[in-house]
Structure formats: structure tokens, C-alpha cells
MMTF fields as JSON, N, C-alpha, C and O atoms, coordinates in Angstrom:
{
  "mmtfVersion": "1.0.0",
  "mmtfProducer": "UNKNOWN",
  "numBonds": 303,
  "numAtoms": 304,
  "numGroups": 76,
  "numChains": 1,
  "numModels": 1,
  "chainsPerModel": [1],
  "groupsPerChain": [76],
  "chainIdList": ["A"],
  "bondAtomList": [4, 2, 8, 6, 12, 10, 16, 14, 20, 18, 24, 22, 28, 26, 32, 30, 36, 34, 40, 38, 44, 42, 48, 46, 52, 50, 56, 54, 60, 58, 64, 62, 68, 66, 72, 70, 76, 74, 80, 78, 84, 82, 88, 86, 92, 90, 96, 94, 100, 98, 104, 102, 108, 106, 112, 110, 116, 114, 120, 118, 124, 122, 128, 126, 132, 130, 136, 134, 140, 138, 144, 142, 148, 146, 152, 150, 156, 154, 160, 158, 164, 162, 168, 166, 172, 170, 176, 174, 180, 178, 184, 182, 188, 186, 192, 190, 196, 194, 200, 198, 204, 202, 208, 206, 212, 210, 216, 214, 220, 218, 224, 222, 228, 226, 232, 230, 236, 234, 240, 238, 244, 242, 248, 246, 252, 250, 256, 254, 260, 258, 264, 262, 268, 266, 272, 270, 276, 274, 280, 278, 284, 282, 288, 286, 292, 290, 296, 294, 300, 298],
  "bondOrderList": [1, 1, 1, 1, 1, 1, 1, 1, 1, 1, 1, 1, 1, 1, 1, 1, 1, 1, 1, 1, 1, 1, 1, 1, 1, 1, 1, 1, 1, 1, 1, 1, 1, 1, 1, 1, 1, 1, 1, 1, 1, 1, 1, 1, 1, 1, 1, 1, 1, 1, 1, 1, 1, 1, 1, 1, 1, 1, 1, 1, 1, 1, 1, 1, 1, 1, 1, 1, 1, 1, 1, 1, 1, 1, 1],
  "groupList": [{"groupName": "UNK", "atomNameList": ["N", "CA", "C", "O"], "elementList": ["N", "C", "C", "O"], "formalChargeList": [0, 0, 0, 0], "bondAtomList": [1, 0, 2, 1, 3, 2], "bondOrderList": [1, 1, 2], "singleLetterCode": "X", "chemCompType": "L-PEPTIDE LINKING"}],
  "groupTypeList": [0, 0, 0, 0, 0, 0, 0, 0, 0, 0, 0, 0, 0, 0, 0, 0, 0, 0, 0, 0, 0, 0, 0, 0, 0, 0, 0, 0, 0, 0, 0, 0, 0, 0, 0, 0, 0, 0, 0, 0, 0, 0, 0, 0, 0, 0, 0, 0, 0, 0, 0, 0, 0, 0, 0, 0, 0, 0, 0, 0, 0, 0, 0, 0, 0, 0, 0, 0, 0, 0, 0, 0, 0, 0, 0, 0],
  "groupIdList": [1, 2, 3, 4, 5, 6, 7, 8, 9, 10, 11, 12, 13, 14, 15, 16, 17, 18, 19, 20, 21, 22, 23, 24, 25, 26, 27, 28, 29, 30, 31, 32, 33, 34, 35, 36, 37, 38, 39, 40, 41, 42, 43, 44, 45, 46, 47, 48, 49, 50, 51, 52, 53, 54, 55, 56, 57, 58, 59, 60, 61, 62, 63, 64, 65, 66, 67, 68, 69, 70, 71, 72, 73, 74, 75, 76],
  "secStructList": [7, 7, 6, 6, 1, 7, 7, 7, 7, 7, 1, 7, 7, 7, 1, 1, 6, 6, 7, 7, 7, 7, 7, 2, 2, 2, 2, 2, 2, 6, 6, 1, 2, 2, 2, 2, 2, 2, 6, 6, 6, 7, 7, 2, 2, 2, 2, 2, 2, 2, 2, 2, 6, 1, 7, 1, 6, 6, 1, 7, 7, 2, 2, 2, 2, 6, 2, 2, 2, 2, 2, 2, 2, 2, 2, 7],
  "xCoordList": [-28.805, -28.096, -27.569, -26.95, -27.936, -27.325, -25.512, -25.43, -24.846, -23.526, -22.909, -21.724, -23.674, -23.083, -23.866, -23.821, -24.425, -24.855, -24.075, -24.217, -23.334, -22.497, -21.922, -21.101, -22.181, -22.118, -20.954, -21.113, -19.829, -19.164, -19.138, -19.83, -18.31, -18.404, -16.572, -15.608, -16.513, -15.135, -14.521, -13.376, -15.182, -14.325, -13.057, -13.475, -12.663, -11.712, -12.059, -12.325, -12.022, -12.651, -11.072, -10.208, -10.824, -9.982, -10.597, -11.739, -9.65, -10.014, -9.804, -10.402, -8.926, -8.42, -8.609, -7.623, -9.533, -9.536, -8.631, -8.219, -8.199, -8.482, -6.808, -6.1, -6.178, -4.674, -3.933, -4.19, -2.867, -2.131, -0.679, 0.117, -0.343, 0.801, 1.834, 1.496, 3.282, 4.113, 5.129, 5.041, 5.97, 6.535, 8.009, 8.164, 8.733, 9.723, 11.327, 12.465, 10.453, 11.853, 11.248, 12.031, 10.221, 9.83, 10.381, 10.719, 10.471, 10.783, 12.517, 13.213, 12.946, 14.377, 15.129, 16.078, 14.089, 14.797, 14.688, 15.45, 13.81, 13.578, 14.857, 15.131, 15.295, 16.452, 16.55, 17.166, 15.786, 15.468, 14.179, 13.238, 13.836, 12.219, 12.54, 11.807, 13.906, 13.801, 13.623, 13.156, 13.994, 14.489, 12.755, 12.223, 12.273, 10.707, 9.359, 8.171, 10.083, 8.892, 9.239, 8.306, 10.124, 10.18, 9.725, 9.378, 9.706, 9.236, 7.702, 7.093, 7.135, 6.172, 5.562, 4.343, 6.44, 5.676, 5.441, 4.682, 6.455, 5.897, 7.086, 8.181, 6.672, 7.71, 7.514, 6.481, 8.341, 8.037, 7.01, 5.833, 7.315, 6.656, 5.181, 4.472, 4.641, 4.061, 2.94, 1.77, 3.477, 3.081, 2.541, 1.369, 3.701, 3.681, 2.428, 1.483, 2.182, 1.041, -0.438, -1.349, -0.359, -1.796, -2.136, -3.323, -1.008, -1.488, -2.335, -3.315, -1.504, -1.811, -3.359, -4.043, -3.982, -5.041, -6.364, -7.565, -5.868, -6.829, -7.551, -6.968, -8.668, -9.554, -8.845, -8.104, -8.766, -8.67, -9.08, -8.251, -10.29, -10.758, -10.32, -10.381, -9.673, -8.446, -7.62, -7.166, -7.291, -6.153, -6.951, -8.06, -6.068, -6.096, -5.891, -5.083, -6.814, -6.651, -5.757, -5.661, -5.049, -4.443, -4.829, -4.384, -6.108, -6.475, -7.053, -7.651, -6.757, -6.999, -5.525, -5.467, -4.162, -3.572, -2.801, -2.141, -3.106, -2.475, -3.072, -2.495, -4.217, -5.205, -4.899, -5.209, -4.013, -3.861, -2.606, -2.065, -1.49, -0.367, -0.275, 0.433, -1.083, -1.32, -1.986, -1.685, -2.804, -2.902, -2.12, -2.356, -0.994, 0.038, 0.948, 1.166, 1.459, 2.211, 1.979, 2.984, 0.88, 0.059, 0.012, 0.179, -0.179, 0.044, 1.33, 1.683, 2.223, 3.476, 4.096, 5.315],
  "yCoordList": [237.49, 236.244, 236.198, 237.132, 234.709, 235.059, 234.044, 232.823, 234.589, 234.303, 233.603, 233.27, 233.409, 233.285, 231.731, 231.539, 230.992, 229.337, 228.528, 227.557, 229.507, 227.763, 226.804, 227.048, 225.511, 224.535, 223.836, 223.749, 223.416, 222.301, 221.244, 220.945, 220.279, 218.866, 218.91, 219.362, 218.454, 217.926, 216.993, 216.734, 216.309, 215.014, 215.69, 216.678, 215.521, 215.781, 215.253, 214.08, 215.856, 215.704, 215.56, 216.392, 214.685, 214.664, 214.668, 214.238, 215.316, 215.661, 213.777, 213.485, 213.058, 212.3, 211.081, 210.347, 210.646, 209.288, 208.338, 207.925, 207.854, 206.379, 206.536, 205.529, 208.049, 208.226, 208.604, 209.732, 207.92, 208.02, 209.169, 208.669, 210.412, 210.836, 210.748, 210.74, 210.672, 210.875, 212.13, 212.825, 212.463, 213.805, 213.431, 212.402, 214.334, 214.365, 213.459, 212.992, 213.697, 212.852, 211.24, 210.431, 210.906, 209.529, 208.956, 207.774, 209.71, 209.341, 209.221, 208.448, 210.109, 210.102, 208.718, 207.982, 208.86, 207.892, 206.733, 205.884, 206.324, 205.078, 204.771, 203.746, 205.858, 206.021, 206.358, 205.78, 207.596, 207.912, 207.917, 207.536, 208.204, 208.239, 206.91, 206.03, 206.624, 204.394, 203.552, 202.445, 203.931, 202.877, 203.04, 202.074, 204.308, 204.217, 204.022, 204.142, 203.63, 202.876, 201.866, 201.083, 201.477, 199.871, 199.09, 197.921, 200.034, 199.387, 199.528, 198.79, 200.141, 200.675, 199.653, 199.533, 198.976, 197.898, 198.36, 197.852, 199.624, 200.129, 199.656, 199.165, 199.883, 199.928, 200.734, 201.196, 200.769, 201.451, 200.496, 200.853, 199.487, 198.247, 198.47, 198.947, 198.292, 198.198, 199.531, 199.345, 200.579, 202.073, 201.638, 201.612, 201.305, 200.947, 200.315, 201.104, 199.29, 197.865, 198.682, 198.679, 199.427, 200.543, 201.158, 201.477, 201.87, 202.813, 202.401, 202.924, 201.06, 200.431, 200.166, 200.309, 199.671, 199.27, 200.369, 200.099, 201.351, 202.508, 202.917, 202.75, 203.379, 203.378, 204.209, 204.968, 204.383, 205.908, 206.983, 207.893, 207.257, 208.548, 209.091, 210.312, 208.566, 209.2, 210.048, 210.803, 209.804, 210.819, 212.128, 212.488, 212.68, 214.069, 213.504, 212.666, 214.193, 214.086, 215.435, 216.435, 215.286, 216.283, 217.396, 217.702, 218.208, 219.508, 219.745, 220.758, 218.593, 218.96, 219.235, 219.84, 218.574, 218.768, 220.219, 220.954, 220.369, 221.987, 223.392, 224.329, 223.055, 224.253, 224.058, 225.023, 222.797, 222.69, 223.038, 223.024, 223.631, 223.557, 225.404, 226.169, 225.733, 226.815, 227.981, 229.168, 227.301, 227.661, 228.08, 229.022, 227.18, 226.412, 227.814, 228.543, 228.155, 228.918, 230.199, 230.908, 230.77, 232.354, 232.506, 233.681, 231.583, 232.094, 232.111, 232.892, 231.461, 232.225, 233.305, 233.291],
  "zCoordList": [-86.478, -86.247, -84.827, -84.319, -84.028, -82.538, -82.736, -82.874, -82.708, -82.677, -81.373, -81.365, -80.369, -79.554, -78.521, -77.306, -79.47, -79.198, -80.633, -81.376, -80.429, -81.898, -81.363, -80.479, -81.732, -81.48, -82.669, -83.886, -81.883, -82.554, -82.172, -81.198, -82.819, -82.716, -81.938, -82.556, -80.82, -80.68, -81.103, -80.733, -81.97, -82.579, -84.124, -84.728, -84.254, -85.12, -86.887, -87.148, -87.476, -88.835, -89.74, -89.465, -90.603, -91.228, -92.32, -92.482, -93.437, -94.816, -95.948, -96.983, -95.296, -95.822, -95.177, -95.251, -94.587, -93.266, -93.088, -92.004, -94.557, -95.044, -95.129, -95.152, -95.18, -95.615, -94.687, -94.268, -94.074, -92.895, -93.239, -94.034, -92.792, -93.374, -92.238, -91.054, -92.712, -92.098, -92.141, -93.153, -91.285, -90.839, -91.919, -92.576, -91.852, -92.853, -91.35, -91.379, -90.57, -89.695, -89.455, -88.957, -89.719, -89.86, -91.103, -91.16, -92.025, -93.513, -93.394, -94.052, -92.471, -92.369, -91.753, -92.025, -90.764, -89.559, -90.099, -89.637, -91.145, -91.609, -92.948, -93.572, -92.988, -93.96, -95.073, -95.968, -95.146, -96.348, -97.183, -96.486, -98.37, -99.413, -99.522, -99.07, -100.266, -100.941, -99.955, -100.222, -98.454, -97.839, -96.772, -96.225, -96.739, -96.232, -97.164, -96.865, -98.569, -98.97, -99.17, -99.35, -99.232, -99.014, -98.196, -98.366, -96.81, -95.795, -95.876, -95.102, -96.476, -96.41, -97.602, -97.727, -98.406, -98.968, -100.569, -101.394, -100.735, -101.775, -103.057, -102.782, -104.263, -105.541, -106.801, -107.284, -107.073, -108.912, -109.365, -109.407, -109.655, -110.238, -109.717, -110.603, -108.727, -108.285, -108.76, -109.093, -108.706, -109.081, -110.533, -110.91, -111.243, -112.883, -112.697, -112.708, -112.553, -112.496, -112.391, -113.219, -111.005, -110.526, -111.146, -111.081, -112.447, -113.269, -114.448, -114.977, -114.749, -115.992, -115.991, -117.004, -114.473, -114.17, -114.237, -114.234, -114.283, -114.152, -115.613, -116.684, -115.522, -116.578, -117.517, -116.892, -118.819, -119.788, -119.38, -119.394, -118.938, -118.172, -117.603, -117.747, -116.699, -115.57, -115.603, -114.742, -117.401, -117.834, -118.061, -117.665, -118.784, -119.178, -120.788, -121.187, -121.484, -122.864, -123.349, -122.639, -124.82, -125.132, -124.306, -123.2, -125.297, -125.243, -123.792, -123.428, -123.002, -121.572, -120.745, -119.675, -121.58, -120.928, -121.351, -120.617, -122.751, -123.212, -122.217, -121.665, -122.31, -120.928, -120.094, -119.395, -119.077, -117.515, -117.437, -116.332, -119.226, -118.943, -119.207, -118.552, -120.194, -120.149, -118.894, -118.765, -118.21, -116.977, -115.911, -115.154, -115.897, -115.151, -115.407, -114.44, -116.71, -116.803, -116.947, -116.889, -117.132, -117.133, -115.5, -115.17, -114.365, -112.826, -112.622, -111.739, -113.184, -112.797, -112.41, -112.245]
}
């Protein structure tokens, strides 16, 4: 193997494109988690409504959620 023609890309690859995050002093300065999603356009309600909209599949059925809880607590 020649190790020493690797080639990268300088452009920057994000895992998430489409999702913008903010720093914990943006969240502050805006006054807080309630007062930076508000601005941000966000609500409970709103959350409530998105969920409602989402297929059955989405969830976790029982015996899927007893194994993800059992999991959960054997790495402890």
C-alpha cells in the first residue's frame, strides 16, 4: 500500500446538512431553552401536532421497547 498520495477533499462534510446547531451561550443570550425556542418558532403544541402526524412505525412496539430498556440498563 503507498500511503503517501492520499488525497482529501477540503470541503467540509457535515454529518447533518440540513440541521443548524447552536452553542450553549447562543441559547443563553437569547434567554434561555423557552425564550430560544420561541424565537426559533418553536412550541409544545407544535411538537404535539408533528408527532401525532408520524406513521405507527416510527414507534417502538412493546417488546421493542422492553429489549431497548433492557439493554439500556445491563450497560450501566
Amino acid at each position: 500500500m503507498n500511503n503517501k498520495n492520499i488525497e482529501t477533499s477540503n470541503e467540509k462534510e457535515y454529518s447533518f446538512p440540513r440541521l443548524k446547531s447552536y452553542s450553549m451561550d447562543e441559547v443563553l443570550a437569547a434567554g434561555g431553552a423557552d425564550a430560544f425556542a420561541k424565537k426559533m418558532g418553536k412550541s409544545w403544541e407544535n411538537l404535539v401536532d408533528r408527532l401525532e402526524k408520524l406513521p405507527n412505525d416510527s414507534f417502538l412496539t412493546d417488546e421493542e421497547f422492553e429489549e431497548a430498556m433492557k439493554t439500556l440498563n445491563q450497560s450501566k
